[in-house]
C-alpha positions in Angstrom: 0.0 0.0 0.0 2.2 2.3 1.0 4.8 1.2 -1.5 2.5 2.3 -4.7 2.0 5.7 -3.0 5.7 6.2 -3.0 5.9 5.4 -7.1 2.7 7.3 -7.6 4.5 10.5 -6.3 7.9 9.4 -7.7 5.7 9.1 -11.2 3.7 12.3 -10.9 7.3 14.2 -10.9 8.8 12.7 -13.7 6.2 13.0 -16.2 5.5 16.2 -15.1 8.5 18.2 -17.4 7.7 21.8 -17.8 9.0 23.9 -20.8 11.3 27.1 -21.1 13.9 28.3 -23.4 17.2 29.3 -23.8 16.0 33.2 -23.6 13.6 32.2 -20.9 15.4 33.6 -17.7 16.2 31.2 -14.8 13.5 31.4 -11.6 15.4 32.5 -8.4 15.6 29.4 -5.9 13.5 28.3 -3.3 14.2 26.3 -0.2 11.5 23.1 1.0 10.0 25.8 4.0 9.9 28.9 1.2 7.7 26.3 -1.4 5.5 24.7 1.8 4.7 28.5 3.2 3.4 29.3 -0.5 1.8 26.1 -1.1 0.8 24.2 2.3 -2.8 26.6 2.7 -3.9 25.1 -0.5 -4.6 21.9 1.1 -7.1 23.9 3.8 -10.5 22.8 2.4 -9.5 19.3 2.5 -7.6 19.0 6.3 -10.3 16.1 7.1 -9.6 13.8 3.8 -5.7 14.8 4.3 -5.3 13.3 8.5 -8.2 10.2 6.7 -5.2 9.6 4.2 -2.7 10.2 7.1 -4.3 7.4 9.3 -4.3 4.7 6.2 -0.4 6.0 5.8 0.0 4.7 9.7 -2.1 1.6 9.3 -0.6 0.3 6.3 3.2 -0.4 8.6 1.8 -1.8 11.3 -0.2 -4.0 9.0 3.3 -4.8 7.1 4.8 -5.6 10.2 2.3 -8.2 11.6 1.9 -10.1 8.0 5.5 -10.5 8.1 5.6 -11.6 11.7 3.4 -14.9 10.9 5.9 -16.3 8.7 8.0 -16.3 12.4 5.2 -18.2 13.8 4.4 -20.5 11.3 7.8 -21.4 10.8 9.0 -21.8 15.5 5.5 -22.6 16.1 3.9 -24.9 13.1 7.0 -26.0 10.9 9.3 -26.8 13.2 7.9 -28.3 15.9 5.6 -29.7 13.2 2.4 -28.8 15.4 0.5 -28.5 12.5 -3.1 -28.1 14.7 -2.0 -24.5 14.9 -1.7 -24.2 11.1 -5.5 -22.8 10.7 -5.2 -20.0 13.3 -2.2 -18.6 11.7 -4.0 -19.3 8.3 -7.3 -17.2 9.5 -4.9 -14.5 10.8 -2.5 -14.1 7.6 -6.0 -14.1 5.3 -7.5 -11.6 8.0 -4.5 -9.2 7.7 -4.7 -9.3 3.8 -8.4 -8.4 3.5 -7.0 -5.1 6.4 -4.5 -4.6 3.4 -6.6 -4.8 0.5 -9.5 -2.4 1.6 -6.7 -0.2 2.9 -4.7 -0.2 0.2 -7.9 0.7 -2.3 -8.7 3.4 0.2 -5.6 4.8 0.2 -5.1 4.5 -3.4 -8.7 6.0 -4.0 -8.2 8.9 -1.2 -5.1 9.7 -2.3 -5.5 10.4 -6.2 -8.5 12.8 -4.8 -7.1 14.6 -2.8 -3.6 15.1 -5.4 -6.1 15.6 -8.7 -8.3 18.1 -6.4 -5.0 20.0 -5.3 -3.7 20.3 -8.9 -7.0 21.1 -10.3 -7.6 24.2 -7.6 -3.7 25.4 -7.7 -4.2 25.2 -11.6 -7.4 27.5 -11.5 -5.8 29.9 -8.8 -2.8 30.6 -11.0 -5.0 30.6 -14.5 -7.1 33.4 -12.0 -3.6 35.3 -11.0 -2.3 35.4 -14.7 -5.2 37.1 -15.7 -5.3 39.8 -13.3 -1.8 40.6 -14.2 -0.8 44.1 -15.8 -0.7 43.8 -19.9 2.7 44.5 -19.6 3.9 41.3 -18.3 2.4 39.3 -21.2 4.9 41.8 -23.0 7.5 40.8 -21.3 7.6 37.2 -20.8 6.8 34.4 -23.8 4.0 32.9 -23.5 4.9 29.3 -23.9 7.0 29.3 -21.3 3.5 30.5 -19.0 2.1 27.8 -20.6 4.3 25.2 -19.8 4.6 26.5 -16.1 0.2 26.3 -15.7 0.2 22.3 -17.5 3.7 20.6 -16.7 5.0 22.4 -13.4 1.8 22.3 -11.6 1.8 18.2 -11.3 5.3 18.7 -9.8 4.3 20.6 -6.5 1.8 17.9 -6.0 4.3 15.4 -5.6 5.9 17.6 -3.5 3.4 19.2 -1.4 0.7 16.1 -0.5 2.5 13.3 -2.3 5.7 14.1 -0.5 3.9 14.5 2.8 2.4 11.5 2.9 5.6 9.4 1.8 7.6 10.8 3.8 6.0 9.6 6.7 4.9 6.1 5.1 8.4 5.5 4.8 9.2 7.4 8.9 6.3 4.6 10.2 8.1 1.9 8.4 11.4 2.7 9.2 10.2 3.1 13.0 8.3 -0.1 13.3 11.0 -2.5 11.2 13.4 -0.9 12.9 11.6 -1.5 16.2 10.7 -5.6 15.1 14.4 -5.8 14.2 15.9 -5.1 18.1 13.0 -7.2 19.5 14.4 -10.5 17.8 18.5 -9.6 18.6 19.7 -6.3 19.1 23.2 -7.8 17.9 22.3 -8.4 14.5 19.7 -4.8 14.4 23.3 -2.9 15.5 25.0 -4.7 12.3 22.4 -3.8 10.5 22.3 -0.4 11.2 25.8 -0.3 9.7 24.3 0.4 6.0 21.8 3.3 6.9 24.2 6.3 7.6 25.8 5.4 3.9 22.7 5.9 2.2 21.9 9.0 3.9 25.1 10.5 3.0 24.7 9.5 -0.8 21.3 10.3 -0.6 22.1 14.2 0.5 25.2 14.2 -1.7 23.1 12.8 -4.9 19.9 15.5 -3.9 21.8 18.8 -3.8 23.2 18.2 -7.6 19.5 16.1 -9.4 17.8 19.5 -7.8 20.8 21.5 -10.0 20.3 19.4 -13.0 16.5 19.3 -12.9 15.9 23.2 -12.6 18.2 23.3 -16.0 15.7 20.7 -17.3 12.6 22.1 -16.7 14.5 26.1 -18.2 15.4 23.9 -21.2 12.1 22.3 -21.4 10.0 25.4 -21.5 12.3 26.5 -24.3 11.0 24.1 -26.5 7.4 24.9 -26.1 8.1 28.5 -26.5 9.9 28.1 -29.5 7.1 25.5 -30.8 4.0 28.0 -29.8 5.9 31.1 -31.2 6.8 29.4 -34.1 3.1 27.5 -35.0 1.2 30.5 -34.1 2.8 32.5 -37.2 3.2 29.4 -39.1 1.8 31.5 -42.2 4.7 33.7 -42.0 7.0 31.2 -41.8 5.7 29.3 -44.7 5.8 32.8 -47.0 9.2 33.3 -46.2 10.1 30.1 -46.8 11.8 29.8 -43.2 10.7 26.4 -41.8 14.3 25.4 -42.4 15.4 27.9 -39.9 13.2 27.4 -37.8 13.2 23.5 -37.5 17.0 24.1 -36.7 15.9 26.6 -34.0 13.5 23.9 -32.4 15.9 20.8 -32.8 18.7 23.5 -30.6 16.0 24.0 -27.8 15.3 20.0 -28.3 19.1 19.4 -27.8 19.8 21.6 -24.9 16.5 20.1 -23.2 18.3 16.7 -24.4 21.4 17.3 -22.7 20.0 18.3 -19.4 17.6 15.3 -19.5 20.8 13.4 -19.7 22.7 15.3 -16.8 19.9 14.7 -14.5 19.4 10.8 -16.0 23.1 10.1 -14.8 22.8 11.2 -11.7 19.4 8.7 -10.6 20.9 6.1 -12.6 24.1 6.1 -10.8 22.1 6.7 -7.7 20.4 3.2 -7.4 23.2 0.7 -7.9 25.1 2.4 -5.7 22.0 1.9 -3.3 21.6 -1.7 -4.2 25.3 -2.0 -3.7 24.8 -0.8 -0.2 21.9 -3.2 0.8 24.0 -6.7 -0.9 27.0 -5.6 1.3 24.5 -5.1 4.3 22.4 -8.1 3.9 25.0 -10.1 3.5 27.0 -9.0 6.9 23.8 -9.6 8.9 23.3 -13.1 7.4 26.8 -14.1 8.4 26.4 -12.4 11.7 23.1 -14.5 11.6 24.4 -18.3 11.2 27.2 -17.6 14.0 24.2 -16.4 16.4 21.9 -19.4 15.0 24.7 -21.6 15.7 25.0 -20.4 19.4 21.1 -20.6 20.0 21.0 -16.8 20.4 18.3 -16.8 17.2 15.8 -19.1 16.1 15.1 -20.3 12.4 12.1 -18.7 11.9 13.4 -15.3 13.8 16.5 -15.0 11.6 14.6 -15.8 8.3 11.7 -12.5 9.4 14.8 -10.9 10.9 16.4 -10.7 7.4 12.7 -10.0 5.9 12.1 -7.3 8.2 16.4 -6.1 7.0 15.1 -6.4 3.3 12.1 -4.3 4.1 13.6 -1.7 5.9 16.3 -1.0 3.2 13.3 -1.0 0.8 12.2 2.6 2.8 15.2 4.3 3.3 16.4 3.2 -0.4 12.8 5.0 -1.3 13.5 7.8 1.3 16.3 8.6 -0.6 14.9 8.1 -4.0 12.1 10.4 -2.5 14.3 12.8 -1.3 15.7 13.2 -5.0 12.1 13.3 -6.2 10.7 16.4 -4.2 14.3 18.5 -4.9 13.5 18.1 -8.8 10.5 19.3 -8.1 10.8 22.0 -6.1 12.6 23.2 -9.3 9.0 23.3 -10.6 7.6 25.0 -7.3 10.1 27.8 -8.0 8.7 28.4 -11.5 5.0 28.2 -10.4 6.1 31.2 -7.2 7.7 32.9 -9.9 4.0 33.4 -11.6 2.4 33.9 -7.9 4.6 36.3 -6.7 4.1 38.7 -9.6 2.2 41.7 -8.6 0.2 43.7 -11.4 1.3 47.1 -13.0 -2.6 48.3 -12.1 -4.1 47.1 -9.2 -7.8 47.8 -7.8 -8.4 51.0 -5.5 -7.9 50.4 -1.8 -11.0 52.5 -0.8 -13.1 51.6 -4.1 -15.4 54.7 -5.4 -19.1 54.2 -7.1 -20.4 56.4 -10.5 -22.5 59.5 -9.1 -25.1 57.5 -9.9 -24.4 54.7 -7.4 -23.5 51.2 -7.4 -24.0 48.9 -10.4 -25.5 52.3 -12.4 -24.4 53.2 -15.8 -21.9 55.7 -16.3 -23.2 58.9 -18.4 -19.8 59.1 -20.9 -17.8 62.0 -19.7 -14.2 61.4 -20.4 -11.7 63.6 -19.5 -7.7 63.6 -19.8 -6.0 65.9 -17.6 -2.6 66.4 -18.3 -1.6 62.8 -18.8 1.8 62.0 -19.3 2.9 58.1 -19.6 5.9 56.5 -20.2 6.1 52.5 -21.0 8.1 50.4 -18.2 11.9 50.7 -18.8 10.9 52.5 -22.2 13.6 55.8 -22.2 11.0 58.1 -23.7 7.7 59.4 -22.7 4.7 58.0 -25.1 2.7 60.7 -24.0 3.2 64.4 -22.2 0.9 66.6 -20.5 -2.2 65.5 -23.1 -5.7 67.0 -22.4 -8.8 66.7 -23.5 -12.8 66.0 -22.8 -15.5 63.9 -24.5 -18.9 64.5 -23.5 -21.6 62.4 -23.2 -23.0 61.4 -27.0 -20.1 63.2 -28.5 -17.6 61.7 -31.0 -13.4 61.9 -30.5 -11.1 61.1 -32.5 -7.6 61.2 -31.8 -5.3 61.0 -34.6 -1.4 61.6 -35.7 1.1 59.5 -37.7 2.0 56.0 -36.4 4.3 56.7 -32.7 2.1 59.3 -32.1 1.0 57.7 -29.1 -2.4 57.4 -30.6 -3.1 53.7 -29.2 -1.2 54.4 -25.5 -4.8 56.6 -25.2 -6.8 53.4 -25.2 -4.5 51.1 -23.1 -4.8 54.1 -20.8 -8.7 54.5 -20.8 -8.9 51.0 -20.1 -6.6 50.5 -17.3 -4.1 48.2 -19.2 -1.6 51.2 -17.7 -2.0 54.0 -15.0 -0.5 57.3 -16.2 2.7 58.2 -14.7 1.1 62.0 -13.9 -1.5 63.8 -14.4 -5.5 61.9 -14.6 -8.4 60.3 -16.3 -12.0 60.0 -15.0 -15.1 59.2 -16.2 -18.2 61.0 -14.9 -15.7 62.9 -12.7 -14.4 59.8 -11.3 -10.5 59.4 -11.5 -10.5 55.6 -13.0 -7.6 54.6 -10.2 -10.6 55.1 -7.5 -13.1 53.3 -9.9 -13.1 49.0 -9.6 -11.8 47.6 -12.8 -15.2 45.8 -13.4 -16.9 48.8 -13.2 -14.7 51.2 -15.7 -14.7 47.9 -18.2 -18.4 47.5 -17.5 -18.8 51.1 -18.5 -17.0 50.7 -21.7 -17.1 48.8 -25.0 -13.7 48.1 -26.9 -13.2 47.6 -30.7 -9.4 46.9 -30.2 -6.8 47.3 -32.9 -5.9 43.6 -33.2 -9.5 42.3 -34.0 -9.0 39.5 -31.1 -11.2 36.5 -31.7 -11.7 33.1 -30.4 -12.0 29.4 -31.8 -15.2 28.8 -30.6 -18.7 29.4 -32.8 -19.9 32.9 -34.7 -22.2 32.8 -31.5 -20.5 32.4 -29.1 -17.8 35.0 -30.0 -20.6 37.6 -30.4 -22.3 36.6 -27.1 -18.7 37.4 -25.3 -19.8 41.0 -25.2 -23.2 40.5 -23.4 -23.4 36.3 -22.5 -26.9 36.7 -20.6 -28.0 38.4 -23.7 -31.2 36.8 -26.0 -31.5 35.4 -29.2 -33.3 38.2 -30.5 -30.5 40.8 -29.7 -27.8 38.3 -30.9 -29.4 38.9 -34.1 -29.8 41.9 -33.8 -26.2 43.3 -33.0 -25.4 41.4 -35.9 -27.4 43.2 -38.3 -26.8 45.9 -36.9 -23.0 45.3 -37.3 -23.6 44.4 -41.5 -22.8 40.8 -40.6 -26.1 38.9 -40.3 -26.0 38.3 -44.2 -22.8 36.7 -44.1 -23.3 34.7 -41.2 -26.7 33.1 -42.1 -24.8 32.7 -45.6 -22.4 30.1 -43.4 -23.1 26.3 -43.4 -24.0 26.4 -39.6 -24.7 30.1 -39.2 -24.2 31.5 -35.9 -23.6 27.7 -34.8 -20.2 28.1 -37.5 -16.8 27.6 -36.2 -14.7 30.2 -36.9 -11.1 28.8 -36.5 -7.9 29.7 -34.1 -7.8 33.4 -34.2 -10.9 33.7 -36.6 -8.8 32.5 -39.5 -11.8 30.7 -41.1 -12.7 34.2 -42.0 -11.8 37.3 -43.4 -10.7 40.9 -41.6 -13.5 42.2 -42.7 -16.0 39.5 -41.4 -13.8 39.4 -37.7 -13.9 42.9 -38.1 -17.4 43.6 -38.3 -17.9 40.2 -35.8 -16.3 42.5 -33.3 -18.3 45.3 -33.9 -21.5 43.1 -33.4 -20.0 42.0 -29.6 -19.7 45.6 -28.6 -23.0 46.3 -30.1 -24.3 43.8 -27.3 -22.5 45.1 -24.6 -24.3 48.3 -25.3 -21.7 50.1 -22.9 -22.4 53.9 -22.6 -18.6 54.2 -23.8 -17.0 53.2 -26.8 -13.2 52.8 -27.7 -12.4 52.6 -31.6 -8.6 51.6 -31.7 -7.5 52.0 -35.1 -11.1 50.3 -36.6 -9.9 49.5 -40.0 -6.3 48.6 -39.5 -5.3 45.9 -42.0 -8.7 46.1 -44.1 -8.4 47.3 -48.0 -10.5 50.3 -49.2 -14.0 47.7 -49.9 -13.7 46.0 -46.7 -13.0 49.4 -44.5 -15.8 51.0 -46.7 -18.3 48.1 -45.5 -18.3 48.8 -41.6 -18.2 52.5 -41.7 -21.7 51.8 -41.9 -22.4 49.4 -38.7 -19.8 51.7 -37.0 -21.6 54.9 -37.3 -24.8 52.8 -36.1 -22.7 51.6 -33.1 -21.4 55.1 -32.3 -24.9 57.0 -32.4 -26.1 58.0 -28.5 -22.6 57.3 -27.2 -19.4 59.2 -26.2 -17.5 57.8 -28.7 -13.3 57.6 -28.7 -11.7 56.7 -31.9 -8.4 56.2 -32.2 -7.2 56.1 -36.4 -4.2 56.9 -38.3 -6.7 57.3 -41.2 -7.9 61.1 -41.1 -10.2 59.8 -44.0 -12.1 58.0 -42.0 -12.6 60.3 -39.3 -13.5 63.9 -40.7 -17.2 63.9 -39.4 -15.9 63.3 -35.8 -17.2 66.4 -33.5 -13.5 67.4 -32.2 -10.0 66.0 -33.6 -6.9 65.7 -31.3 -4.5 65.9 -33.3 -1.0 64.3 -31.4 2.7 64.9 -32.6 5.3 63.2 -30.9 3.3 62.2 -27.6 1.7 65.6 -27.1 -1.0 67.3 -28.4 -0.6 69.5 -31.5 -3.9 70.9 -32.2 -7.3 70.3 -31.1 -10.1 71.1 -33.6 -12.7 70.2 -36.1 -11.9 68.6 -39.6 -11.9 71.8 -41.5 -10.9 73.9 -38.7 -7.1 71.8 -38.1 -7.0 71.6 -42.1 -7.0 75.7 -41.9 -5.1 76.1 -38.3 -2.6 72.9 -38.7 0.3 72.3 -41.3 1.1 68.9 -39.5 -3.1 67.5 -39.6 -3.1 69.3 -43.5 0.1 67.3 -44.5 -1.3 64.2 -42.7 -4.2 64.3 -44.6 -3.0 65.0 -47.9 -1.2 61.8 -48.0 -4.2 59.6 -47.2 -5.8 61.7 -49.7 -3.0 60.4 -52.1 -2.6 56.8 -50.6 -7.0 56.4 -50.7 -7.9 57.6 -53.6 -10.5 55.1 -54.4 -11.9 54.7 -50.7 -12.3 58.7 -50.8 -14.3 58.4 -53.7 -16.7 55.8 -52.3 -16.8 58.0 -49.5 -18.1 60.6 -51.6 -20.7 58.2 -53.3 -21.7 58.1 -49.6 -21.7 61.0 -47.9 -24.2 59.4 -45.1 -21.2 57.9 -44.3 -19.4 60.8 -43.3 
């Protein structure tokens, strides 16, 4: 029983390898007490199934102890003696203690995977929770496959660590106790030659520890390598495939493979050196006691059946401390993964909810009227040299429609990372409805506002269910009609499943225009008193860009209304233009009034002019559009 615990926790670690890469950065190490204080009040809603699992840990030596001790009895008391009328009582008692086992060893087995599966599926969600309340900027920073790897592989590893390690380690303490015990209660001669072996193992045991924790936290930074490398790699397999570069970067992933190959190997050494060197050990032991043995048998100091349990109780007491050892190795390559995971956990977000939270005027839970104001913002990215933007100000009023425009670094888009809390300004403020958004609760500004982002961000799900995102308590009826509304019923009910049609990883299955105006419908839905445009029609051609001016202008209508665009084409009817130059604003004005005030916003616009010839003339055909 207590035996397959062991190799269950043994198991969990090994196929448990995590992933980094070459450029992925090594994790700062942890001792056993720094990885238990993180990881230890996790097993809190399950005390009562953990002491259950405890007792079965306890029951399952002393049961070990007493099956072996019939063979002493059958063997002084039945065999030799050959009082064979004593054969059924020992019989009954040997079956009795193997039923004990059995229905322990299924309820340990059975309690045990629960309460390991239950740990790794809530640490799992908690960190999955943590990641996504961290600040944009550290998805930035780090690559994502290696925060991948670290929430799938590394996460198994702390279990074996944590509960699996708990509970093994003091399997192994009750056995070693109680064999130990049995072993002085039959000769204390032959328990003090026996004892001779146990101090080596420890000593190779620490000695091999120290340097497989060393060589596993190189695997698991070489693992994560390689599924960096792969997800970077397969996620713009497109451009790979244009630039005909799969050559490149097949050579790239077989390097990550190979350096994850040669600490695999490093670490491999060391635990296959490890046991024959324990074996080893236990021959040279065994063997000293049984010599030790036959003298005392031959002096009457031993019986038969007491030296053949004594040397089964010696075989079964290595068996533990071998493990012990073996276990020991096991929970310092994984606390290589326990490192990784506190890496994650101790990451504190960029933007973090108010302290002392404040409501809208209009109360809790109410819906924000759309004033927007910047006052005197000035932002500079983390360890960026350069401020993105200085000193900008401006106000959109309820209903009304801004767009802020300038050539590509303006720091057009840091606006609506700003307005939606991805970042805090590093002076200066931004409220809505008077509010300064650092006092507001995230949900509540996001609530508040409805986000056409530049990257038109998809999922692999359904047309309906990437609509519904926006609003999921939302009906039927409005479903459909945010789509029409957004010029994309048509083209879904046109689809072989209609709103029930897959769209692909990343929307591939369909074109900019159709994600495009599929991300128009979800903000439709959300119906947010606030709307962010962030460079609407960003990779579109003039006929696709021309088709959701349309839905956009319906989307805009009765709400305060912030568009970000390079395109000054696109933009003209807007009630005010900020124009920005160089992170600060230029000139604030209408279309016609910056043409006749600004030489920058004139320039600007002349080479859209020159660049969108045939879009400007549709926009002409359409000056409802406008």
């Amino acid at each position: 029983m207590t035996k397959r615990r062991g190799e269950r926790a043994g198991g969990r670690s090994s196929a448990a390898q995590a992933t980094p890469k070459e450029s992925v950065a090594a994790t700062p190490p942890a001792g056993i007490r720094v990885i238990f204080r993180w990881f230890w009040p996790a097993t809190r809603p399950y005390r009562g199934r953990l002491f259950a699992s405890l007792l079965l840990v306890a029951v399952g030596p002393v049961l070990d102890t007493a099956q072996v001790w019939m063979f002493k009895l059958l063997i002084d008391d039945v065999l030799i003696p050959r009082n064979f009328h004593a054969f059924p009582a020992i019989a009954a008692g040997y079956i009795g203690i193997g039923l004990a086992q059995g229905l322990g060893s299924f309820s340990d087995e059975l309690l045990s995977a629960w309460l390991g599966e239950r740990f790794v599926l809530d640490l799992r969600t908690r960190l999955f929770d943590h990641l996504h309340r961290l600040s944009v900027d550290f998805f930035d920073r780090r690559q994502l496959g290696d925060t991948l790897s670290r929430l799938t592989g590394d996460i198994d590893s702390i279990e074996a660590l944590v509960l699996s390690g708990v509970t093994s380690t003091l399997s192994y303490g009750f056995e070693i106790v109680l064999f130990t015990g049995a072993l002085f209660y039959l000769n204390w001669h032959l328990a003090l030659a026996a004892m001779i072996a146990a101090p080596a193992f420890l000593v190779i045991a620490r000695y091999f520890s120290a340097r497989i924790k060393k060589a596993s936290r190189e695997q698991r930074r070489r693992s994560g390598s390689v599924t960096a490398a792969a997800e970077e790699t397969l996620a713009n397999v497109a451009l790979v495939q244009a630039y005909d570069r799969h050559a490149a970067e097949t050579e790239r992933f077989h390097r990550e493979n190979l350096g994850r190959f040669t600490a695999e190997m490093a670490a491999t050494r060391l635990r296959a050196l490890y046991r024959p060197l324990t074996d080893l050990l236990e021959t040279l032991a065994v063997v000293l006691v049984l010599a030790v043995g036959v003298w005392a048998l031959s002096h009457n100091q031993i019986t038969v059946g007491g030296l053949v349990v004594f040397v089964t109780y010696l075989t079964r007491l290595y068996s533990p401390i071998r493990g012990a050892g073996r276990l020991s190795n096991t929970l310092y390559a994984a606390s290589a993964s326990a490192e990784r995971i506190i890496d994650l956990l101790s990451q504190q977000p960029d933007v973090r909810e108010p302290a002392k939270p404040r409501n809208l005027p209009g109360g809790a839970g109410s819906r924000a009227q759309g004033w927007v104001n910047f006052d005197a913002v000035t932002f500079a990215y983390p360890g960026a040299a350069r401020l993105a933007l200085k000193k900008i100000t401006f106000a959109v009023a309820p209903g009304q429609t801004v767009a802020v425009v300038g050539a590509s670094g303006a720091g057009k888009s840091t606006v609506s990372k700003l307005l939606l809390r991805f970042y805090d300004p590093s002076a200066g403020r931004i409220s809505l409805d008077g509010c300064n958004l650092r006092d507001l609760p995230l949900a509540t500004l996001r609530r508040n506002v409805s986000a056409v982002l530049q990257e038109t961000l998809v999922f692999d799900g359904t047309i309906r269910d990437n609509i519904l995102w926006g609003n999921p308590a939302a009906t039927e009826a409005e479903l459909v009609a945010a789509a029409a509304a957004a010029d994309a019923h048509d083209f879904i009910s046109a689809m072989p499943d209609g709103y029930d049609t897959r769209i692909g990883q990343r929307g591939r299955l369909l074109s900019g225009g159709q994600r495009q105006r599929l991300a128009l419908a979800r903000a439709m839905i959300r119906d947010a008193p606030v709307l962010l445009l962030d460079e609407p029609t960003t990779g579109l051609d003039a006929g696709s860009a021309d088709r959701i001016l349309a839905p956009m202008r319906r989307l805009m209508t009765g709400r305060t209304t912030l568009v970000i665009s390079h395109n000054l084409l696109t933009v003209t009817d807007a009630d005010q233009i900020v124009f920005l130059a160089d992170g600060q604003v230029s000139e604030v004005g209408t279309h016609h009034e910056l043409l006749a005030t600004s030489p920058g916003y004139a320039q600007l616009y002349s080479l859209h002019q020159q660049r969108d010839k045939p879009a400007e003339a549709d926009l002409q055909l359409q000056p409802e559009l406008i």
